[in-house]
C-alpha positions in Angstrom: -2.6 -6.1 -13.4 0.7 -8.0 -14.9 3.0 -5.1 -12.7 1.1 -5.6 -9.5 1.6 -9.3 -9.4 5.1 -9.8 -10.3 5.6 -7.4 -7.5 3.2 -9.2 -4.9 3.4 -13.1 -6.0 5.2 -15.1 -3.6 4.6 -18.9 -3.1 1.0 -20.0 -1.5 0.1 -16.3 -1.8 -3.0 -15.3 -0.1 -3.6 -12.1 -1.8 -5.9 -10.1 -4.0 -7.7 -7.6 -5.6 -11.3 -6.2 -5.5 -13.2 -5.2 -8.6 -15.7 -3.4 -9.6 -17.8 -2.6 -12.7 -19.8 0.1 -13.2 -22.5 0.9 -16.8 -21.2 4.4 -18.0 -22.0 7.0 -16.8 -22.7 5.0 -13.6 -20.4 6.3 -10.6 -19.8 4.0 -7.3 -22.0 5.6 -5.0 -24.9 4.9 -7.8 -25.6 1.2 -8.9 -22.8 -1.3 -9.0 -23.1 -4.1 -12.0 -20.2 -5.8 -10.3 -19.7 -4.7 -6.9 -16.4 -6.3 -5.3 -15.5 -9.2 -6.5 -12.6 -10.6 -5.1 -9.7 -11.6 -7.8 -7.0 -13.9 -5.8 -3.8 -14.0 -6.8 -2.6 -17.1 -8.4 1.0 -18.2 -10.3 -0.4 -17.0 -13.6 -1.9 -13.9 -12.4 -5.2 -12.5 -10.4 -8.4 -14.8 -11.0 -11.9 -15.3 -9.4 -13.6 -18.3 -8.5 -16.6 -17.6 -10.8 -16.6 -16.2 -14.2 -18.4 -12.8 -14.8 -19.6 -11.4 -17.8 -20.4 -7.6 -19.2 -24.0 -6.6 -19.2 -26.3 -8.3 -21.6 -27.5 -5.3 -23.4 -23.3 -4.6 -24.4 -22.9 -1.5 -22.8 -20.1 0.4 -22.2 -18.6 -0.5 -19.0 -16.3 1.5 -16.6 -13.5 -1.2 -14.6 -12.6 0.0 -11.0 -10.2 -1.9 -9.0 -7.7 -1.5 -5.5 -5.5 -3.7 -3.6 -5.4 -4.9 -1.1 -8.7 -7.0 -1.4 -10.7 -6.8 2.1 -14.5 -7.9 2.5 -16.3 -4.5 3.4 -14.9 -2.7 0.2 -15.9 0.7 -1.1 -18.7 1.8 1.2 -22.1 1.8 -0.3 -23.7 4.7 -1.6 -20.3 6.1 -1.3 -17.0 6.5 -3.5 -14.9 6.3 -0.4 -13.2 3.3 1.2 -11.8 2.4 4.5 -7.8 2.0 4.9 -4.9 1.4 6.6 -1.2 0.3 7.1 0.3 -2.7 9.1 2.2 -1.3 12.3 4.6 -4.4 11.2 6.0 -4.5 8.7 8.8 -6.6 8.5 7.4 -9.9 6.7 7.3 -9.2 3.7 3.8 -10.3 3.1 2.7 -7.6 6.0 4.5 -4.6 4.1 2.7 -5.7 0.5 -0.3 -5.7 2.5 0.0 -2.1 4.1 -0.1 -0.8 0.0 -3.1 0.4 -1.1 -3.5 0.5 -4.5 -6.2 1.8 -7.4 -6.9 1.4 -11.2 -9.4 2.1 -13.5 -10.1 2.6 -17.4 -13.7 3.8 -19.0 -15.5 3.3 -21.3 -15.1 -0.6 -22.1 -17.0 -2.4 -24.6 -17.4 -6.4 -24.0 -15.0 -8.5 -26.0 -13.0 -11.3 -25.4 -9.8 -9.7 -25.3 -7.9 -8.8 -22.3 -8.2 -4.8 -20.0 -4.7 -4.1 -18.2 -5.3 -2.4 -15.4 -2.3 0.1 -14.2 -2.6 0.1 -10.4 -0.7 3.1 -9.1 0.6 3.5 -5.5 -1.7 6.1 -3.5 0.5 5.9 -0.1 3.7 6.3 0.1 7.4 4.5 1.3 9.8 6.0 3.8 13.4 4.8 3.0 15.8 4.6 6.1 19.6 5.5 5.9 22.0 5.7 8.6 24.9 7.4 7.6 27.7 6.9 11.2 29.8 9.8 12.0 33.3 10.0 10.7 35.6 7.4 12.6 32.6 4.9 13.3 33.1 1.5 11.4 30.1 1.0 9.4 30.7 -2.5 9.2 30.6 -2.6 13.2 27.4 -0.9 12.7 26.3 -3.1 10.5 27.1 -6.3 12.6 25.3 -5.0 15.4 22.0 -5.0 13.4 20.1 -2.0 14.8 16.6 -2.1 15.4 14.4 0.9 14.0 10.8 2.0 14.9 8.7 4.9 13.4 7.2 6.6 16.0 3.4 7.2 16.1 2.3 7.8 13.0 -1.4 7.9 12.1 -2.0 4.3 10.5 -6.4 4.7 9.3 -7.5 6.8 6.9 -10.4 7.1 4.2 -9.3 7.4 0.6 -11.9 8.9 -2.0 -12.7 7.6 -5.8 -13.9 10.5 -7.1 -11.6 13.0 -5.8 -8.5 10.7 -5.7 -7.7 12.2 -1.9 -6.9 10.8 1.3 -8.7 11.8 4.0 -10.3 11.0 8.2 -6.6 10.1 9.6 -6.8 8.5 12.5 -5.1 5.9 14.9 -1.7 7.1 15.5 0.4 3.8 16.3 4.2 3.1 16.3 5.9 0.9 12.4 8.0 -1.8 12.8 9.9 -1.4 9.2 10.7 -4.3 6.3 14.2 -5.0 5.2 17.1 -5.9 6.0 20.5 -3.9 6.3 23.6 -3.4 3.7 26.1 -0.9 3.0 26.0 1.3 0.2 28.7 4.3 0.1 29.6 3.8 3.6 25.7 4.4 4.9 23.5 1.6 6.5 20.7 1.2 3.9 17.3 -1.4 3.2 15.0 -0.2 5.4 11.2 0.9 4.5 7.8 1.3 5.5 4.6 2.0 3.5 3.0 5.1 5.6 -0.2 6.9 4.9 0.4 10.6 3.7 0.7 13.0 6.6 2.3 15.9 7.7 4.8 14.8 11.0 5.2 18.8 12.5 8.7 19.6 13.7 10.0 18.4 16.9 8.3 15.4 16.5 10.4 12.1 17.5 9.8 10.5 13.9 12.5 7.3 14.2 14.0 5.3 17.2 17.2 3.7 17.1 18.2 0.8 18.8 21.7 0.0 19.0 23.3 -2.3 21.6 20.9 -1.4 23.9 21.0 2.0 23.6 18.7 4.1 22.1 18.8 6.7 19.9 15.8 9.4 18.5 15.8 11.6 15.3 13.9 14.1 16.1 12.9 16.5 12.8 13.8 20.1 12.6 10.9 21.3 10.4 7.9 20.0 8.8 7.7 16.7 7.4 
């Protein structure tokens, strides 16, 4: 998990990742030899407060882990688990957290030596750009630092192991975005939000602009 905590660590860090361990052929919503144990994340990487071991009887193991860690996990006698994203976002410690991420390799036989786990994204990040009309001074724009919101946007879901799909959206709720603004090719840019797959139909009122009071909506012409 080297890749997910360079991109996570920040001093007194509070996060983590849960793991889980399963005997092959095993699957989650069968017995658990590990069942989410919490792996904080610490200036040399992601550690547990306990050490734990591979079954006695050296079988071959199958290493299941997510991020971010909560306490009620994968649901038992399931292979599904209980998201979702934080409506703000800009702390950076509140956008990490609205990630949700998974890993898992087979087949491992106990041994001393280390098992990587690749965590790859399963949400996904919307990137803001304002690009002002011709004769607007972007630097002006800039200057004025213009607030953005996403506009209700579902922000639960249930994601599944097995099947690798998210599903049960629920809770639409307005994003407060992370980043901050700069100007690239004359367009206001660093903006983002981690949002939960979903189809947002046409004519749908997707971003607000606030700018000097005023307000300004982007409204989408077809499906998004």
């Amino acid at each position: 998990a080297k890749t997910l905590h360079s991109q996570i660590y920040q001093k007194n860090c509070s996060d983590a990742i849960g793991l889980y361990v399963l005997v092959s052929p095993t699957t989650l919503d069968k017995e658990r030899y590990i069942e989410n144990k919490q792996f904080k994340c610490t200036t040399s990487g992601f550690a547990t407060e306990e050490e734990v071991y591979y079954p006695a009887e050296k079988k071959k193991c199958d290493i299941i882990s997510y991020y971010p860690y909560q306490q009620a996990g994968i649901i038992a006698g399931e292979q599904k688990i209980n998201i979702s994203i934080r409506t703000d976002q800009n702390l950076l410690a509140d956008y990490n957290r609205s990630d949700f991420m998974t890993a898992q390799v087979n087949n491992i036989s106990a041994g001393k030596k280390s098992i990587e786990l690749h965590h790859t994204h399963q949400l996904c990040q919307l990137t803001i750009r304002i690009k002002p009309t011709a004769g607007y001074d972007i630097n002006i724009l800039k200057k004025s630092n213009p607030s953005i919101r996403i506009n209700q946007v579902f922000t639960q879901a249930t994601y599944d192991f097995d099947k690798n799909e998210i599903s049960s959206l629920g809770k639409p709720q307005n994003i407060i975005p992370n980043g901050e603004w700069s100007i690239d090719n004359h367009t206001l840019t660093g903006k983002r939000s981690i949002l939960i797959p979903q189809t947002i139909p046409a004519g749908n009122e997707i971003l607000t602009l606030s700018i000097d009071s005023k307000n300004y909506e982007c409204q989408l012409t077809e499906n998004y």
